[in-house]
N, C-alpha and C positions, 0 to 999 in steps of 0.2 A: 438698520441698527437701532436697536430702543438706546432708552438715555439711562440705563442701567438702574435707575427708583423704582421702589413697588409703592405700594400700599403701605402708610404709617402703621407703626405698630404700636397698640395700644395704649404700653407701657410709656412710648413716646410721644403719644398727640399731645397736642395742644392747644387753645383757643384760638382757632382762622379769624372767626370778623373781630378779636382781640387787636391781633397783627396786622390785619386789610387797616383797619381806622387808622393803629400808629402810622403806618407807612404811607398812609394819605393824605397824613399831615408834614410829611416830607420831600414826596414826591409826587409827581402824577401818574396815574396810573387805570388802564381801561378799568370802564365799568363790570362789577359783578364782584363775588367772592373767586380765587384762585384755587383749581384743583390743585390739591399740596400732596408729594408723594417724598420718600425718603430715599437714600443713597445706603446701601447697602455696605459693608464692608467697612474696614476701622472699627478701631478699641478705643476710640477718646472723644472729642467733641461731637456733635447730630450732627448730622448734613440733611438738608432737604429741598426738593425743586418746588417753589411756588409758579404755577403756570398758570398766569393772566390772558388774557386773550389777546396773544401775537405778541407777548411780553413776558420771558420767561427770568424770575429770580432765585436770587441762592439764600437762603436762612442756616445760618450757625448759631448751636447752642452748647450750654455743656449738658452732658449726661446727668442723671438724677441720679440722688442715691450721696453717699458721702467721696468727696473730691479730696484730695493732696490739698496740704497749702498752698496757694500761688497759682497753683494748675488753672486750665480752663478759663485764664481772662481773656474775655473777648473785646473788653478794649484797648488791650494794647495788641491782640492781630490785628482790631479794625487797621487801630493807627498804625503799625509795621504796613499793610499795604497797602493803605490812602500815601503812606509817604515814600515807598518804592516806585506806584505805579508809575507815575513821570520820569523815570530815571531808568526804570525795568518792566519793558512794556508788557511782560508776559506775567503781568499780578491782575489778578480782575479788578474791576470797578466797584471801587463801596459806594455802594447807595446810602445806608445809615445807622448808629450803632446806639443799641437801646438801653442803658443801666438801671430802669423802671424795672423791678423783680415783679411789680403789679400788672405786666402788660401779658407773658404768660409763667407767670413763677420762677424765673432766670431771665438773666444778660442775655443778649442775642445780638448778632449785627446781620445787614441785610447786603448784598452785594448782586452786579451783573452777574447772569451766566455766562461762561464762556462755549462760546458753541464748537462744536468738536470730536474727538474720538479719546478716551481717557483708556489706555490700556489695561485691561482685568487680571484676574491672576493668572488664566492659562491661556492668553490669547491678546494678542497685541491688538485684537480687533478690525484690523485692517489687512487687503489683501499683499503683500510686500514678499520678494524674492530674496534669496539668504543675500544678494550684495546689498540691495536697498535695507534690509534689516541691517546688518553692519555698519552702513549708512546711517542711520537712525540711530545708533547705540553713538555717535563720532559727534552727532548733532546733541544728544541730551548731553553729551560731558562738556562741548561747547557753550551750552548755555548753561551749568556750571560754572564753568572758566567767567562767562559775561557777570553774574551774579555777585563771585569774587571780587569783580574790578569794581563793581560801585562803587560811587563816591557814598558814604554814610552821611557826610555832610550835606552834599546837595540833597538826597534826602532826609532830612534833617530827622538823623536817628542817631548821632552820635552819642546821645544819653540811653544806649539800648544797654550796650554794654559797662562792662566794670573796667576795662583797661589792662595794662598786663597782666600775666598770670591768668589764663583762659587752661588751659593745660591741666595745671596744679588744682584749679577751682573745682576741674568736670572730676577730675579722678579723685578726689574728696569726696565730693557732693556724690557723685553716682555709686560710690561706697557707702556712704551714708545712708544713701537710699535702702539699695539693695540689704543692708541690714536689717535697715527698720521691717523691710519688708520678708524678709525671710520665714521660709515654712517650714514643717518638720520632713516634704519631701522633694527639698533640693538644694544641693551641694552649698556648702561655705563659703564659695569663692574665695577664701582668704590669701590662695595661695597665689590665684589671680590679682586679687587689689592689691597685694605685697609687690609682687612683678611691673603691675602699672604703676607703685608709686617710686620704685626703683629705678624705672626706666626710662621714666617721662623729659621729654624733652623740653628746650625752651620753647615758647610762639614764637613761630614761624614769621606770623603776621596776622594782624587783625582786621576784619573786614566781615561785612554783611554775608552771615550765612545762615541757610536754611535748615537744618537739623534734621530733614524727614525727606532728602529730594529721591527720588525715586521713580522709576516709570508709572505707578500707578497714581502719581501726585503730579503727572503733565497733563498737557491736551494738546492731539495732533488736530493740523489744522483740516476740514474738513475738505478742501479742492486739493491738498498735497501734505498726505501723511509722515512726508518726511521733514515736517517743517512744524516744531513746538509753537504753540500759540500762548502754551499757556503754562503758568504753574502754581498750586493748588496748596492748601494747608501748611500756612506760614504761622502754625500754634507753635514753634516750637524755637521759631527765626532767632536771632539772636546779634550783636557782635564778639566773635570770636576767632579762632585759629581753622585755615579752609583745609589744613589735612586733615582736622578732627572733624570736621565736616564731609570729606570725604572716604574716610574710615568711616563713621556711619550710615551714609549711602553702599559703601561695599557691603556691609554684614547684611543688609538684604538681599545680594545680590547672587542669588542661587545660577548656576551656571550647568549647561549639560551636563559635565561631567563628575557635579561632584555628586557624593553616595546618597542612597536611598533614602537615610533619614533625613539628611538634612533637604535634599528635595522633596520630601511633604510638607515641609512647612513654608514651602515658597509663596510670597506674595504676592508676587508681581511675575509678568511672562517675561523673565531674565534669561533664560534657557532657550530662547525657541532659536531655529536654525540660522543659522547667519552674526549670532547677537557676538556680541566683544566678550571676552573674557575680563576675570579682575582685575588680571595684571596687566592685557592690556588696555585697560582704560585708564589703570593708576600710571603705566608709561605714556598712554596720550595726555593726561591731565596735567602731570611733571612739565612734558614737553611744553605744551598750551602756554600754564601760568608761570614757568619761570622757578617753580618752585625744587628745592633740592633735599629731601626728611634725610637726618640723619640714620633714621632705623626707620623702614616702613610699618615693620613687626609692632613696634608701639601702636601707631593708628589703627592695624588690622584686629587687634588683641581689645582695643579699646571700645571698637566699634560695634564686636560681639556682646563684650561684657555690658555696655548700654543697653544694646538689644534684650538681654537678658534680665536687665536691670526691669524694664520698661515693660517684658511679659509677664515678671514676677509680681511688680506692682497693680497692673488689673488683675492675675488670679489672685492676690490676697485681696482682693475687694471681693472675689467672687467666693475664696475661703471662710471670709470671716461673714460673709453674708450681708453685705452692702450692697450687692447686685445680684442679681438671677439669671443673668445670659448665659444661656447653656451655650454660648460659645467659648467661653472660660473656664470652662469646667478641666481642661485638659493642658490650661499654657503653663501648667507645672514642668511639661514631660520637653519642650526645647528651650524652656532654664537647664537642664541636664545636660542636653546634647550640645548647648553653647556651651557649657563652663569644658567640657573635651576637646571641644573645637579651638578653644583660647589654650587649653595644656598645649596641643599638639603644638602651634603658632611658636609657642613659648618656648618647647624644645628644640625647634629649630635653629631661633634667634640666635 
């Protein structure tokens, strides 16, 4: 198995013996400069492997180009999982976090690699039989449910959050958003945000959740794939309510059977033979944590239209010409097919 990096891209390099110095003044580290390669895949922060000799690191940065307000701070991911790891051993290890824009023109922090198998988008990576696959789908909702239970206090993140009202705040803000960001080719939502803001329920309960958990945001462990080691891009973590958190891990969650458009925009291997469905992992998860939604329809509806919220705001970065990724050239076209996706949900309710 490669480790999924190629080759930095241009638009992306950066200053190496800029980075070797700083980090040498924070830790030890073998002799020489580190072949640096990049992680492929993702619309938000860089990822990149620095590989030392028999010492492999992780570099996060934000993207270039003009950023959201707020977005992309990587001092408070460092700090979200410097202060998880003790409590949730599946965060990696921060090595050290840079606020010098002089070291290479942005914030960066530097962290362990976690050594492993990170699931791609059409392939789990690993060899596994439809039960051990089903197996695996029982274990990441699991460690979910563990994530939920954190104490926020022993890891002292209880100033992450705002306090009640998580709910009311995301279906604002993520209206707000989507407005600001709106193009002349796709849908209003209006009739959507009208429905979330009608429907929303109270917090459930507040607790440490990750905003982006997903299979291609794990790492299986390398002698037993059916065992998480790890879990990845905590840009997003937060304190809030765990169904809103679990409504957004479903709207990724592309499954055999559902239609052909919305399986091309799958990002993760959610489909492959054996894997759980959404409803049932939203009945294993219920089960698990104890928890009972008044209307599931809210979380399901909600977690689309973030989704949607989230691809419209990188393509007007790529619309108005803030960025060149001809990979954004087209996340106009499943803004569309989510805002149908959240009608149908709706007509059901």
């Amino acid at each position: 198995m490669g480790d999924g990096a190629r080759a930095v891209r241009e638009e992306d390099a950066f200053d190496v013996p800029a980075v070797d110095r700083w980090l040498r003044q924070q830790t030890e580290l073998p002799a020489g400069l580190p072949e640096v390669k990049q992680f492929s895949g993702g619309a938000s922060n860089l990822t990149y492997l620095l590989q030392y000799d028999g010492h492999d690191l992780i570099l996060r940065r934000p993207p270039a180009g003009t950023k959201a307000k707020g977005a992309h701070d990587m001092g408070r991911e460092y700090r979200i999982q410097a202060g998880l790891k003790p409590v949730f051993p599946y965060v990696p290890t921060m090595v050290a976090h840079c606020n010098d824009d002089a070291v290479i023109g942005s914030e960066f922090y530097v962290m362990e690699r976690i050594a492993g198998t990170i699931p791609r988008t059409s392939a789990l990576g690993v060899d596994l039989t439809a039960d051990q696959t089903r197996q695996l789908g029982y274990t990441l909702i699991d460690t979910l449910v563990e994530l939920h239970a954190v104490d926020a206090d022993a890891a002292g993140l209880t100033d992450l959050g705002r306090g009640a009202g998580y709910v009311e705040r995301q279906v604002k803000g993520w209206s707000d958003r989507y407005r600001k960001a709106k193009t002349w080719n796709v849908p209003s939502y209006e009739r959507v945000m009208a429905w979330l803001a009608e429907n929303q329920p109270a917090d459930v309960r507040t607790c440490v959740i990750h905003n982006d958990f997903r299979l291609d945001n794990v790492v299986l462990a390398p002698d037993d794939p059916l065992r998480v080691v790890g879990v990845l891009d905590w840009e997003l973590a937060t304190l809030g309510d765990p169904l809103m958190d679990l409504g957004s891990a479903m709207a990724y969650w592309v499954q055999a059977d559902d239609d052909w458009a919305f399986r091309r925009f799958r990002l993760q291997p959610s489909d492959v033979p054996g894997m759980l469905t959404r409803d049932e992992i939203v009945a294993y998860y219920l089960e698990r944590s104890g928890l009972k939604p008044e209307n599931w329809a809210f979380y399901e509806v909600f977690g689309l239209f973030r989704l949607a919220v989230i691809a419209q705001q990188i393509y007007y970065r790529y619309h108005h010409k803030q960025t060149h990724n001809p990979r954004f050239k087209t996340m106009w076209r499943p803004v569309n097919l989510l805002e149908w996706r959240c009608r149908r949900i709706m007509r059901r309710a």
